[in-house]
Wavefront OBJ file of the C-alpha trace (Angstrom):
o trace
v -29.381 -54.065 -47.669
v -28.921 -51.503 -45.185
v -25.796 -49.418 -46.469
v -23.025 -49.105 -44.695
v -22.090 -46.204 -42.148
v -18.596 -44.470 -42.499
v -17.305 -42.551 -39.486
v -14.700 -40.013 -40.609
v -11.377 -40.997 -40.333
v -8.880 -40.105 -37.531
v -5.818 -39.844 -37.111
v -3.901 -41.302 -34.109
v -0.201 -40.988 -34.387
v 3.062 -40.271 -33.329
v 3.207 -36.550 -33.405
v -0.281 -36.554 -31.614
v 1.631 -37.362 -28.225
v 3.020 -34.291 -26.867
v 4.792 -33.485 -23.960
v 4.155 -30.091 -22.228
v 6.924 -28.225 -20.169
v 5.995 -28.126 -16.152
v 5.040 -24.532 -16.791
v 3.358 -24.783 -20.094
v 1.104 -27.274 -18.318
v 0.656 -25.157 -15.161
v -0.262 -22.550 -17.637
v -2.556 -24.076 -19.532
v -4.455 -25.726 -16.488
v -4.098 -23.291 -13.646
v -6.665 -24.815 -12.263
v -5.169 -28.086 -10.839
v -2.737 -25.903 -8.948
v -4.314 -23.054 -7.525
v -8.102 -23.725 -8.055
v -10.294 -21.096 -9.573
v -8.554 -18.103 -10.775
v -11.140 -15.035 -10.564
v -10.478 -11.384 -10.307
v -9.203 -10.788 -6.486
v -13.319 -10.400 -5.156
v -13.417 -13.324 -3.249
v -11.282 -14.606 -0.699
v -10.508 -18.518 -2.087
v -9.569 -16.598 -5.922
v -5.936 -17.686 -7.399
v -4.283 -14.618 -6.783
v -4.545 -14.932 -3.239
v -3.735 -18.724 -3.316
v 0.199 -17.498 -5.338
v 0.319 -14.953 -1.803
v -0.379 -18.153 0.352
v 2.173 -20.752 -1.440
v 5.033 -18.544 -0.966
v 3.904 -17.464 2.617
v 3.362 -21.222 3.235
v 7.182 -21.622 2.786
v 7.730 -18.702 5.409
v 5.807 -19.975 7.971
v 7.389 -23.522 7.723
v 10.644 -21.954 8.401
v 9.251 -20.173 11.601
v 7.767 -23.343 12.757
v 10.756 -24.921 12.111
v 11.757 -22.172 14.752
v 13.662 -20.212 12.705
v 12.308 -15.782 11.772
v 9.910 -14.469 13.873
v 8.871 -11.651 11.419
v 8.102 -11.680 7.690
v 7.289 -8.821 5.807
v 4.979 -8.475 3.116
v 3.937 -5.550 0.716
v 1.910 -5.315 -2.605
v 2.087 -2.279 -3.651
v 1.393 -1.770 -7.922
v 1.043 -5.000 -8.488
v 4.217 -6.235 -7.066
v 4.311 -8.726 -4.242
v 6.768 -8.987 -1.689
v 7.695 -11.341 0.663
v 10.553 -11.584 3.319
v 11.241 -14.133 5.700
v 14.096 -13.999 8.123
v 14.571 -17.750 8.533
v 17.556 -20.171 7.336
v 17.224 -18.869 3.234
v 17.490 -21.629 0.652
v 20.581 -23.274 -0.062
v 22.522 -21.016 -2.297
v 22.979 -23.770 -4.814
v 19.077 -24.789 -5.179
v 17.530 -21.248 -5.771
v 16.920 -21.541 -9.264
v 16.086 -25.146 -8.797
v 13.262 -25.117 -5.870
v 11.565 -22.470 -7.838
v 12.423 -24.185 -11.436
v 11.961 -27.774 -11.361
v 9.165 -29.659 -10.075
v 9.276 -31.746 -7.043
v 12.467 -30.614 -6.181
v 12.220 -29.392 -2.353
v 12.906 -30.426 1.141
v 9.643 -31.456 2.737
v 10.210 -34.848 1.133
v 11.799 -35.601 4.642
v 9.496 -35.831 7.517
v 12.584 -35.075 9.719
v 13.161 -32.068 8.120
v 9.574 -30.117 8.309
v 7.607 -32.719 9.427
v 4.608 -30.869 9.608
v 4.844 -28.520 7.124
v 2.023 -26.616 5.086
v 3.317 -26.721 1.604
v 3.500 -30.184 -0.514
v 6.857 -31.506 -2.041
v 8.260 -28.210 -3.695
v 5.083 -27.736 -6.245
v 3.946 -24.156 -4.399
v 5.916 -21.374 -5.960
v 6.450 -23.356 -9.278
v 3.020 -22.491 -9.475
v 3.174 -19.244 -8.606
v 6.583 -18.522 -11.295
v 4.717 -20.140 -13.810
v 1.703 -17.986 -13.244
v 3.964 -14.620 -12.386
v 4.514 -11.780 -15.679
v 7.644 -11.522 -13.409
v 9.104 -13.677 -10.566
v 12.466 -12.975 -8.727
v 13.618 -15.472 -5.478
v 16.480 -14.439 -3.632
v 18.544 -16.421 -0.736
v 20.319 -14.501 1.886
v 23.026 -16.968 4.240
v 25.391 -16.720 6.081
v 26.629 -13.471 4.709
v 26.069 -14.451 0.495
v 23.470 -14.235 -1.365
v 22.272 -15.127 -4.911
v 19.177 -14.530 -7.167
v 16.842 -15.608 -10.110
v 14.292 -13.452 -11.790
v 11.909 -14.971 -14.497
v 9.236 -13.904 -16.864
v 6.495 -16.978 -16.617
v 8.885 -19.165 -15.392
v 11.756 -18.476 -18.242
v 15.094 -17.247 -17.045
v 15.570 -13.408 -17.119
v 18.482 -12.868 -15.106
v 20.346 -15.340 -12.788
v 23.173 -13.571 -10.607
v 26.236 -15.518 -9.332
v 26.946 -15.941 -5.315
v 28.243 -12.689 -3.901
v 28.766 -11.272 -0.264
v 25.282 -9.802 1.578
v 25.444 -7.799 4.659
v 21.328 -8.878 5.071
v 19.939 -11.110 7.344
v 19.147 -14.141 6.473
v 16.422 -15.700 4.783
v 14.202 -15.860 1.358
v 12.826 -12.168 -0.408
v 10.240 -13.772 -3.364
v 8.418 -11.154 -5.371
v 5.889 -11.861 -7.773
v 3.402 -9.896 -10.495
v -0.062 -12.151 -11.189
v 0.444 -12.564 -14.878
v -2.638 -10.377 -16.206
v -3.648 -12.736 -19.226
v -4.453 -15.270 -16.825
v -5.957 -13.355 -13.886
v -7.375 -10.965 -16.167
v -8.526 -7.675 -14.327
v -7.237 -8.485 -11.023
v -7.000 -6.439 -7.639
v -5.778 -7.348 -4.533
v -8.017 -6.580 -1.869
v -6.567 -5.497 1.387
v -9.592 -6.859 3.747
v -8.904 -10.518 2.030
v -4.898 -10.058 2.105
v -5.227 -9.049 5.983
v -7.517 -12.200 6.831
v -5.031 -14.542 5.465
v -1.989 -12.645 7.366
v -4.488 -12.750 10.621
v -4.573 -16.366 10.218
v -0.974 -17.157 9.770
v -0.594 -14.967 13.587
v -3.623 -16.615 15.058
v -1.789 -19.875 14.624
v 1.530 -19.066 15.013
v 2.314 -17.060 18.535
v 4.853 -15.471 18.275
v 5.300 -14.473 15.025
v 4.982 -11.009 13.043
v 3.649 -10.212 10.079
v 3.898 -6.783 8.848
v 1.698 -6.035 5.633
v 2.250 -2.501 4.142
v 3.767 -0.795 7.376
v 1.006 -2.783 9.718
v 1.636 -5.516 12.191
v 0.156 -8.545 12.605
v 0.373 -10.384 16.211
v -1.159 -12.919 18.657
v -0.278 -13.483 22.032
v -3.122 -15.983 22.752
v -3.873 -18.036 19.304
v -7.436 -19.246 18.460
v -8.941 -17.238 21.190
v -7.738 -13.972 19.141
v -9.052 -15.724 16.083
v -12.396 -16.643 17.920
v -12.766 -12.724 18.958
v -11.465 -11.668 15.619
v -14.479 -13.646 13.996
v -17.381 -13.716 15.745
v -20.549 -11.311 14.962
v -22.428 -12.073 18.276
v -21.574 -12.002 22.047
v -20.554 -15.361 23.595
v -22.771 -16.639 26.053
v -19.526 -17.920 28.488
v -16.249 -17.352 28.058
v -13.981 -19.093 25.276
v -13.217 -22.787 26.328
v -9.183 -23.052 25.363
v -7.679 -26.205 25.463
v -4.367 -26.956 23.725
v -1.918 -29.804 23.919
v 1.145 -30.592 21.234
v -0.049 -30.784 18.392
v -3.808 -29.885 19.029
v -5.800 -26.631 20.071
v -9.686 -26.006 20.320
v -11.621 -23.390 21.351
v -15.359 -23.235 21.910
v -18.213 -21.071 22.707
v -21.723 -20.781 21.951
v -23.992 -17.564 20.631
v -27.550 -16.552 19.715
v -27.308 -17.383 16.824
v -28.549 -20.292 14.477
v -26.375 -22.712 13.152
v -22.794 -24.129 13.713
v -19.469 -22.118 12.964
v -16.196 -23.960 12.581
v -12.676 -22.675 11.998
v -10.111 -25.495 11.196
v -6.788 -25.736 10.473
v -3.976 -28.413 9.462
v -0.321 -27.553 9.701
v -1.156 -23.511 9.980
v -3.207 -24.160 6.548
v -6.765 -23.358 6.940
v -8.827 -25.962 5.255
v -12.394 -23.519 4.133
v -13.815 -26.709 3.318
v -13.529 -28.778 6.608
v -12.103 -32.601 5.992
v -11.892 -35.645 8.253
v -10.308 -32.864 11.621
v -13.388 -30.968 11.754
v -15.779 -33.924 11.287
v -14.072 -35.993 14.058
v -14.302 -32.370 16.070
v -18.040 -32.167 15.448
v -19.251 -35.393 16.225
v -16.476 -35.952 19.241
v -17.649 -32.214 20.740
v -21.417 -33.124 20.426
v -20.621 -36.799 22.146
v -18.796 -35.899 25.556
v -20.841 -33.116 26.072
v -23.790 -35.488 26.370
v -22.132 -37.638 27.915
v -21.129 -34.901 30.381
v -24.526 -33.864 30.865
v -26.317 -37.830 30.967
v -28.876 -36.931 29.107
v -30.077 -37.779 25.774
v -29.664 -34.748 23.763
v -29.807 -34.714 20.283
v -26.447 -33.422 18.917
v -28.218 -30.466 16.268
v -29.429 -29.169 19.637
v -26.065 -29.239 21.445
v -24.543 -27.402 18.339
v -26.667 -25.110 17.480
v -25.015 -21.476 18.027
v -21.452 -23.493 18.678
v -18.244 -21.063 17.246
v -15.351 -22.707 17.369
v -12.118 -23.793 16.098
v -9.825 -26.617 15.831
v -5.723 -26.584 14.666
v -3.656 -29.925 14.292
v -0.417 -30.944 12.935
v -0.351 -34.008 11.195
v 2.876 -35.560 9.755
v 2.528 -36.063 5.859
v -1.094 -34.538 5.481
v -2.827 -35.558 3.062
v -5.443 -32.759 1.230
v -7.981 -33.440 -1.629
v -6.563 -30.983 -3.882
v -3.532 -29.116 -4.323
v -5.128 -25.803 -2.610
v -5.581 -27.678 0.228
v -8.647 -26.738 1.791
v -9.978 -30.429 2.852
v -8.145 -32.792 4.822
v -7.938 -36.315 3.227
v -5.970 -37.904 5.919
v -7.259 -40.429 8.310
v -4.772 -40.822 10.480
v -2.158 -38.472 12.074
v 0.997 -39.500 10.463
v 2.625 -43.187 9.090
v 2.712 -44.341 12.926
v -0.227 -42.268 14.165
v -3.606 -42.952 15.483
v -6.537 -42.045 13.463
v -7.689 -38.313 12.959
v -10.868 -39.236 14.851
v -9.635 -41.469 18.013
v -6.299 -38.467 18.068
v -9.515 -35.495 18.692
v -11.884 -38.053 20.493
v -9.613 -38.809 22.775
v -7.998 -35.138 23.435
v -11.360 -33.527 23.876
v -12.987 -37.095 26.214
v -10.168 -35.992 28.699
v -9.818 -32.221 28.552
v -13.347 -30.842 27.966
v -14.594 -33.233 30.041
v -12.282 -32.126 32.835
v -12.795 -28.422 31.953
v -16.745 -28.694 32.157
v -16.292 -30.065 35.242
v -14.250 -27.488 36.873
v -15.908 -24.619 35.571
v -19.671 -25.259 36.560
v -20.626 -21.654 36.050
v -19.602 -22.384 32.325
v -21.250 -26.157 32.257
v -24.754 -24.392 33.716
v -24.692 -21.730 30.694
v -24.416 -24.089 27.973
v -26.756 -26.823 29.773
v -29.518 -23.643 29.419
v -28.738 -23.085 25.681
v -29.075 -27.113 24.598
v -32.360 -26.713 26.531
v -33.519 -23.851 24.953
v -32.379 -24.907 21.463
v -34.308 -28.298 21.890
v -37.379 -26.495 22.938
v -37.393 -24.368 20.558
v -36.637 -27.562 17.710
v -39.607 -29.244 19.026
v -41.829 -26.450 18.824
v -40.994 -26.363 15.093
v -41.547 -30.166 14.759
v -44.750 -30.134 13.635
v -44.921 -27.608 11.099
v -41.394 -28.871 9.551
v -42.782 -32.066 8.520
v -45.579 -30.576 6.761
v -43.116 -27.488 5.208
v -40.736 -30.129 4.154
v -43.436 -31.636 1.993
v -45.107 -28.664 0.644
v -41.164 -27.383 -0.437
v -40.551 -30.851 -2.053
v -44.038 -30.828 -3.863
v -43.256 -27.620 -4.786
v -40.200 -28.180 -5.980
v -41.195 -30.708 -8.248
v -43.335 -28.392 -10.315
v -41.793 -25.333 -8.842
v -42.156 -21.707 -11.179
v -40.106 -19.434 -8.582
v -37.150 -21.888 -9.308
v -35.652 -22.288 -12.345
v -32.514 -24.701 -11.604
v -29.135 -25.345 -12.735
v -27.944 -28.773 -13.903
v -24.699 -28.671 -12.043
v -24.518 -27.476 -8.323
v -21.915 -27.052 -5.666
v -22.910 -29.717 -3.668
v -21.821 -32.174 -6.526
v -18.771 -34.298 -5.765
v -17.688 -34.306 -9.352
v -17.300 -31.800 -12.347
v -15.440 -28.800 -13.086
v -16.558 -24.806 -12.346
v -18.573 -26.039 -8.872
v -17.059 -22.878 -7.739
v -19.058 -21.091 -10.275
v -22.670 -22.482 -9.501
v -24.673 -19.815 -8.510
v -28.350 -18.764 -7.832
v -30.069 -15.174 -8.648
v -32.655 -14.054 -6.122
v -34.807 -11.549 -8.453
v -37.791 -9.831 -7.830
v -40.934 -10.306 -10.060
v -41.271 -12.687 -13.364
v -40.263 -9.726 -15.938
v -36.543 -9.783 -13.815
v -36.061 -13.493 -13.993
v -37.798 -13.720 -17.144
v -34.881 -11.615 -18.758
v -32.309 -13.722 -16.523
v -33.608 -16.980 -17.152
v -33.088 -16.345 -20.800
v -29.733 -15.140 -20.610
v -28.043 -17.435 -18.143
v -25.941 -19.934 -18.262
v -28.426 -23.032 -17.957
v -25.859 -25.429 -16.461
v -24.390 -23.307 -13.964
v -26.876 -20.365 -13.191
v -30.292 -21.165 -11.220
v -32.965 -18.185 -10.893
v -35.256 -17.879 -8.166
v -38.274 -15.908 -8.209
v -39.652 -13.400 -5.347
v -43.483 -12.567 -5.402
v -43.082 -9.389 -3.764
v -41.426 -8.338 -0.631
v -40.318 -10.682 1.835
v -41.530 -10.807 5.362
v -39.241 -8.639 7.467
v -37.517 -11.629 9.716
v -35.958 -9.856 12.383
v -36.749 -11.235 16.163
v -38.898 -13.819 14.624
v -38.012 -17.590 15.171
v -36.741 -20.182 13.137
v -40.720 -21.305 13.036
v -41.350 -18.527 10.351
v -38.423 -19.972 8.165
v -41.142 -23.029 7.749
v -44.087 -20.780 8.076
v -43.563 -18.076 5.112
v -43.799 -19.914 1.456
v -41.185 -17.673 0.384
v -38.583 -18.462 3.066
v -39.643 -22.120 2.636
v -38.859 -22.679 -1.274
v -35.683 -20.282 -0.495
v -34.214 -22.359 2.023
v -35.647 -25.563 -0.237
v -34.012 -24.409 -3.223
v -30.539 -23.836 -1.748
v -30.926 -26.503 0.767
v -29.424 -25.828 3.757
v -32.021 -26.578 6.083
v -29.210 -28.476 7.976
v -26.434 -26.890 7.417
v -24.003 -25.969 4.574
v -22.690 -28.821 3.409
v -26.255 -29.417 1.568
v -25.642 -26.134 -0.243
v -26.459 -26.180 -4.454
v -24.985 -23.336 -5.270
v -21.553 -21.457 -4.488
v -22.923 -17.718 -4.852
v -26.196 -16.929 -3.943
v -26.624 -13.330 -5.576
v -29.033 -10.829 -5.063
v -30.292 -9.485 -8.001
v -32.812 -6.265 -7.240
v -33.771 -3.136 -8.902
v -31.195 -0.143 -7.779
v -34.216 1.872 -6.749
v -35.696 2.088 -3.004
v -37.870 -0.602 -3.263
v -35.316 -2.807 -4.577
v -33.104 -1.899 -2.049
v -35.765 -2.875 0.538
v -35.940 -6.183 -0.794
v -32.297 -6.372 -0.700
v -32.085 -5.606 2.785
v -35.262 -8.185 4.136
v -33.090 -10.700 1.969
v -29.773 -9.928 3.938
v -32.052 -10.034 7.526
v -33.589 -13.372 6.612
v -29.711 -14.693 5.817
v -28.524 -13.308 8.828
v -31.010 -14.157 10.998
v -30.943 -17.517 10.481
v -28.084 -18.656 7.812
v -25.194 -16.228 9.161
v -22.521 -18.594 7.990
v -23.896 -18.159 4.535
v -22.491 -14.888 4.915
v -19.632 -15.329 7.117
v -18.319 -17.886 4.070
v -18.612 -15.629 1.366
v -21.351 -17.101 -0.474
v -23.913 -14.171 -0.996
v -23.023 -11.319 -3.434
v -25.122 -8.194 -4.502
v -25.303 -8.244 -8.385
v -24.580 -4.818 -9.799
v -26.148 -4.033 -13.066
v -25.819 -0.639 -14.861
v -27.591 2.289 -14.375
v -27.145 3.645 -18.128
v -26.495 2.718 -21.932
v -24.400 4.795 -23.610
v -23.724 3.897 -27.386
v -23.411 5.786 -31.038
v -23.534 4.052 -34.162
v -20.110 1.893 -32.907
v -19.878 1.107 -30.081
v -22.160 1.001 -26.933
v -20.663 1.534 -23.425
v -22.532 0.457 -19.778
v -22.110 2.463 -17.408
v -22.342 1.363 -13.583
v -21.817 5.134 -11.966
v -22.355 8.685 -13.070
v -18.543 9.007 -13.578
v -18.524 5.873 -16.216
v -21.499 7.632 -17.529
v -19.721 10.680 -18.155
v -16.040 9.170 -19.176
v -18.572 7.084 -21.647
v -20.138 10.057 -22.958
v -16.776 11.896 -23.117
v -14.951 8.968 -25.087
v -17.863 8.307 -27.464
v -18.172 12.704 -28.492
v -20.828 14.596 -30.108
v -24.300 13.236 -28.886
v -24.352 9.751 -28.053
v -27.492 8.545 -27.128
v -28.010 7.568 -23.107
v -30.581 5.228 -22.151
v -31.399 5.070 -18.185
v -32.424 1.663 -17.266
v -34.975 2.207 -14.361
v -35.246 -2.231 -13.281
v -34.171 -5.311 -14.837
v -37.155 -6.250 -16.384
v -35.885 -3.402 -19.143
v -32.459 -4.773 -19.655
v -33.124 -7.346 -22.871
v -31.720 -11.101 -22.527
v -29.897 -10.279 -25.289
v -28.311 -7.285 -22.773
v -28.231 -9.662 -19.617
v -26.088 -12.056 -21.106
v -23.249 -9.158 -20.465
v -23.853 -8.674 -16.982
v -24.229 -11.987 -15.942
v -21.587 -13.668 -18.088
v -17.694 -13.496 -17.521
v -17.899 -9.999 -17.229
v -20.335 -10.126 -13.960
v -19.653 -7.425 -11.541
v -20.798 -8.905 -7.912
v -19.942 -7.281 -3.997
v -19.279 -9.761 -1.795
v -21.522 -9.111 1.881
v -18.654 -9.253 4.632
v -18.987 -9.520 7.647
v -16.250 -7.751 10.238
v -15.997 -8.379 14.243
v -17.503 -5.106 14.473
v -20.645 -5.956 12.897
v -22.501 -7.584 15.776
v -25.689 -9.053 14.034
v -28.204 -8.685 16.789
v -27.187 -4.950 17.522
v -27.247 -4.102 13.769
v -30.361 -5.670 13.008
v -32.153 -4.276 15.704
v -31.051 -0.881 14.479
v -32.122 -1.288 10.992
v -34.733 -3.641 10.896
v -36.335 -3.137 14.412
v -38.984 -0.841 16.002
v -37.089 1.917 16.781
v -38.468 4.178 14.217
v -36.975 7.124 15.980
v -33.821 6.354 16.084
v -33.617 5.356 12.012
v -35.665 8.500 11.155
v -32.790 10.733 13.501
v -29.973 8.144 11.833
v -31.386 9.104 8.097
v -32.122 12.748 8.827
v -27.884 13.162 10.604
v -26.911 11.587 6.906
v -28.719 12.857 4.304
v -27.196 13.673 1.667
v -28.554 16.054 -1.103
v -27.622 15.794 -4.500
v -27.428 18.893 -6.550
v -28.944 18.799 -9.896
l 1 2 3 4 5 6 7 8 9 10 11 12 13 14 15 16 17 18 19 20 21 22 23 24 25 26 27 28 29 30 31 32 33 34 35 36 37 38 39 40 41 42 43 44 45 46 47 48 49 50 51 52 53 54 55 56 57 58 59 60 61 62 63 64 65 66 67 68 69 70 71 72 73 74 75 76 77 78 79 80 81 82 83 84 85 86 87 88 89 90 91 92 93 94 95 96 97 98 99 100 101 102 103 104 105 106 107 108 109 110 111 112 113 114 115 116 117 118 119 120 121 122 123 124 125 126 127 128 129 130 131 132 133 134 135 136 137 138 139 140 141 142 143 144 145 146 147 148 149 150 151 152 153 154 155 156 157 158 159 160 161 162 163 164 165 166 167 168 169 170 171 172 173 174 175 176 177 178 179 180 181 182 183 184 185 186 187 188 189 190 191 192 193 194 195 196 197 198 199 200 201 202 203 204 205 206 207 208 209 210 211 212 213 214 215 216 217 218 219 220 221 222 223 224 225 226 227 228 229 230 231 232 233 234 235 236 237 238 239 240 241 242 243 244 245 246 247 248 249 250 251 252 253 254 255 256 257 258 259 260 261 262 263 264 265 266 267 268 269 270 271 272 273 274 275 276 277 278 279 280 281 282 283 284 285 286 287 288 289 290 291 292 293 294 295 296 297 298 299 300 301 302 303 304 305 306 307 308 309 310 311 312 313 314 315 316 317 318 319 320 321 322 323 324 325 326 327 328 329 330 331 332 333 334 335 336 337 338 339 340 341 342 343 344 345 346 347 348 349 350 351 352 353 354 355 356 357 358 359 360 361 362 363 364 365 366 367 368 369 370 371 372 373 374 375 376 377 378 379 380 381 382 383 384 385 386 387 388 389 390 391 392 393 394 395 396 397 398 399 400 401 402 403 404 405 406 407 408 409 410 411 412 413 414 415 416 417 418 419 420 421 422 423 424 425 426 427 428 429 430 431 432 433 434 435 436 437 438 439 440 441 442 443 444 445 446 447 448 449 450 451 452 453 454 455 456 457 458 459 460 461 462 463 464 465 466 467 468 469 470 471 472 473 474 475 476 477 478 479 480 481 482 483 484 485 486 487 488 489 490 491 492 493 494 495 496 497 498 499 500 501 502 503 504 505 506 507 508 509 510 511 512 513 514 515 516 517 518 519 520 521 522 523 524 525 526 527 528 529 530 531 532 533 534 535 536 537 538 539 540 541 542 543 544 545 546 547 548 549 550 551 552 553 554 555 556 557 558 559 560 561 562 563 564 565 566 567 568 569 570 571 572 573 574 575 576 577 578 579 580 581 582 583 584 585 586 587 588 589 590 591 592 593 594 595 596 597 598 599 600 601 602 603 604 605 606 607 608 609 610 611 612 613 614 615 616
């Protein structure tokens, strides 16, 4: 007789049921609330998501039309925010930022088209906060609530204000959850940009500096793009939608959206209507059969709705779920269809001048496509055979394109150079979440070359294979695509021919935040115990100064030196990345041609007027 299996025994009882406190759970699964959490380096991390749920309540007031300036500081730390609009009831302070889904956006009458969602916002952001104080200024009283994550601290009883009114929130990230944060001012400023882009009229001073708009998405449009438009910004704008449009040089398709003031990074059912509505009446304009990559290709532009009751996939809000534009509402796409069937039609046929320019750039973009038609159907294969027994990429099991799983945000790929790099990567990574890709030497310098090459070069081929975005970005496997180089000169070449071949042809790749530099560090410095890393000469000498007499240094010279058993530091929780940016100033074409053209001259005077000579 077979014998018999015992599983051990569990327990399932009573007292294994437990109910958590609102902001014990928010605590324990930040997540669900604010999204990733991460360290203040990139632009979608929590700390900047608490800045936008209490601005979010701001700018509902002024759309509600009632502050036209809100000031905002951080300064050590501390966050401050004050709006001059109604200010909360005096008897619901310490419950709108105390109990959940207490709030006033319930009521469609009453913000009807508001950004935030049923009073959850800066619940989050208390229960996250070392320190949280909300005060209410009206109608000549006031009243106020501090708390330490979310407890009561201090609660002060109505008195008589000479203020203004309106809500002051201030907030301190608690540090055990966004553990070695820092607010960066370039991120903070984008966000405040936004808020003005979308809302004329209003004034946002951050730190002493003002933030205005006098004519909405075109300022954002200007604000944005890295090339020169090739016609003048289309602007068309009824109630409760506003597009602009223009076309560039450059490859691909940029989009801006927006629902309610809230700018959804990840698109939604608005900027899929506004793609496929754009591409349809323009060929309709034009009567001819153009294929709608070839109409977009080089489009910037950017849409805004209001929607009554939006609906988002998450509570960050970054993807539109809704279908339709409110209870009573058309859908999402006939709403956009129909807006842009009437207006840009119209437009394109009043301005001719304009209709001419972009009628050259869908020609020039579908000659260029089918000149690449025949070698893309034979790349395509050779990538996919590749792929299937591919050495220069080691994969990840989960990737950002996924539509399910936790830490998508954290998928990533490292671009190293030479098998002794990856070698030491591949062994240290993180095997479900970190993918390694392998360059055989240096890439081919991509500037002023076509898209052809992209299919031509093996290397550019299996790149673009491997993080599959040959149409577009919504294909893309991995969140952060980090460059991983030696810190010597020839690294540094590679690094640049890497950022060329992404800007050349991928800019959005950039212009959304998804390619990092990895830093790794220059020195060990370590006595019998404890062993520092040092990124910098000054960490090398604060190292050598906190560890006394004679430590020993070690200089690493690549990354093929650094040990798996080291890697696993550097590429772990404890990764150091810099984000590339991208700024209005940085026109692609001009700064490309400087660095990476033929105007040797010019670089060699450049180099020569910036030298910089180190003494020993």
């Amino acid at each position: 007789m077979e014998e018999e299996i015992k599983l051990p025994e569990v327990n399932y009882s009573d007292d294994d049921i437990k109910t958590l406190d609102w902001q014990e759970h928010i605590r324990r699964r930040p997540g669900m609330y604010i999204g990733k959490l991460g360290d203040g380096t990139s632009a979608d991390d929590g700390i900047y998501v608490l800045l936008k749920e209490v601005l979010d309540n701001s700018i509902d007031e002024y759309m509600m039309g009632f502050g036209k300036t809100i000031e905002v500081s951080i300064n050590e730390g501390v966050v401050r925010v004050r709006d001059h609009g109604r200010g909360v009831p005096l008897g619901k302070v310490k419950d709108v930022s105390s109990k959940m889904n207490t709030g006033a956006k319930y009521d469609s009458k009453a913000f009807k088209k508001s950004v935030g969602l049923n009073g959850v916002g800066i619940k989050a952001v208390n229960a996250l906060s070392s320190f949280f104080l909300i005060q209410s200024f009206r109608e000549g009283q006031t009243t106020s609530v501090e708390y330490d994550k979310a407890i009561v601290t201090k609660e002060e009883k109505i008195h008589p204000t000479d203020q203004e009114n309106g809500t002051l929130i201030e907030f301190v990230p608690d540090n055990t959850i966004f553990l070695n944060y820092n607010f960066r001012d370039n991120y903070v400023e984008s966000l405040l940009k936004n808020y003005v882009f979308l809302n004329t009229g209003l004034t946002i001073v951050y730190n002493g500096k003002k933030f205005h708009s006098k004519n909405g998405l075109v300022d954002l449009l200007n604000e944005n793009m890295t090339s020169e438009p090739l016609y003048p910004i289309i602007h068309l704008k009824d109630e409760d939608i506003e597009v602009v449009i223009t076309h560039t040089d450059q490859y691909g398709e940029e989009y801006y959206s927006f629902v309610n003031g809230q700018h959804t990074t990840q698109g939604g059912t608005h900027q899929s209507a506004f793609r496929e509505s754009l591409s349809r009446v323009i060929k309709e304009y034009y009567t001819k059969n153009f294929d709608y990559a070839d109409i977009r290709n080089g489009i910037v532009a950017a849409i805004s709705i209001k929607v009554e009751e939006p609906v988002f996939e998450s509570q960050t809000k970054t993807k539109l779920g809704s279908r339709d534009m409110g209870p009573n509402g058309p859908s999402v796409q006939k709403f956009i269809g129909d807006f842009l069937k009437k207006e840009l039609d119209n437009y394109l046929h009043k301005h001719t001048d304009i209709s001419e320019i972009l009628l050259k750039k869908i020609l020039d973009s579908e000659k260029e496509r089918k000149a690449i038609a025949g070698v893309t159907k034979l790349a395509r294969e050779r990538a996919k055979k590749a792929n299937l027994h591919n050495k220069k990429l080691r994969d990840c099991r989960i990737h950002y394109s996924d539509t399910k799983g936790d830490n998508l945000d954290e998928t990533s790929i490292f671009i190293t150079e030479g098998d002794s790099a990856s070698g030491s990567i591949t062994k240290s990574r993180n095997p479900n979440l970190q993918a390694v890709f392998s360059l055989r030497g240096k890439p081919l310098n991509s500037f002023g070359l076509t898209k052809k090459i992209v299919y031509e070069n093996e290397e550019f081929n299996l790149l673009q294979a491997a993080l599959n975005i040959e149409d577009g970005l919504d294909g893309l496997r991995y969140n952060k695509i980090i460059i991983a180089t030696d810190a010597d000169t020839d690294g540094m070449h590679i690094r640049l021919l890497l950022l060329t071949f992404f800007l050349q042809f991928f800019p959005d790749l950039v212009k959304k935040n998804h390619v990092y530099i990895l830093q790794t560090p220059l020195f060990r410095v370590r006595n019998k115990k404890e062993t520092i890393y040092c990124y910098s000469e000054e960490e090398r000498l604060a190292a050598i100064s906190k560890l006394g007499a004679n430590p020993e240094i070690t200089r690493f010279k690549g990354l093929g030196e650094i040990s798996p058993d080291e890697f696993r530091h550097f590429i772990g929780k404890d990764i150091r990345l810099d984000p590339v940016t991208m700024k209005k100033e940085d026109l692609v074409n001009n700064m490309l041609n400087f660095y990476m053209g033929k105007n040797t001259p010019e670089r060699q005077e450049f180099i020569i007027d910036n030298l910089v000579i180190e003494e020993e």
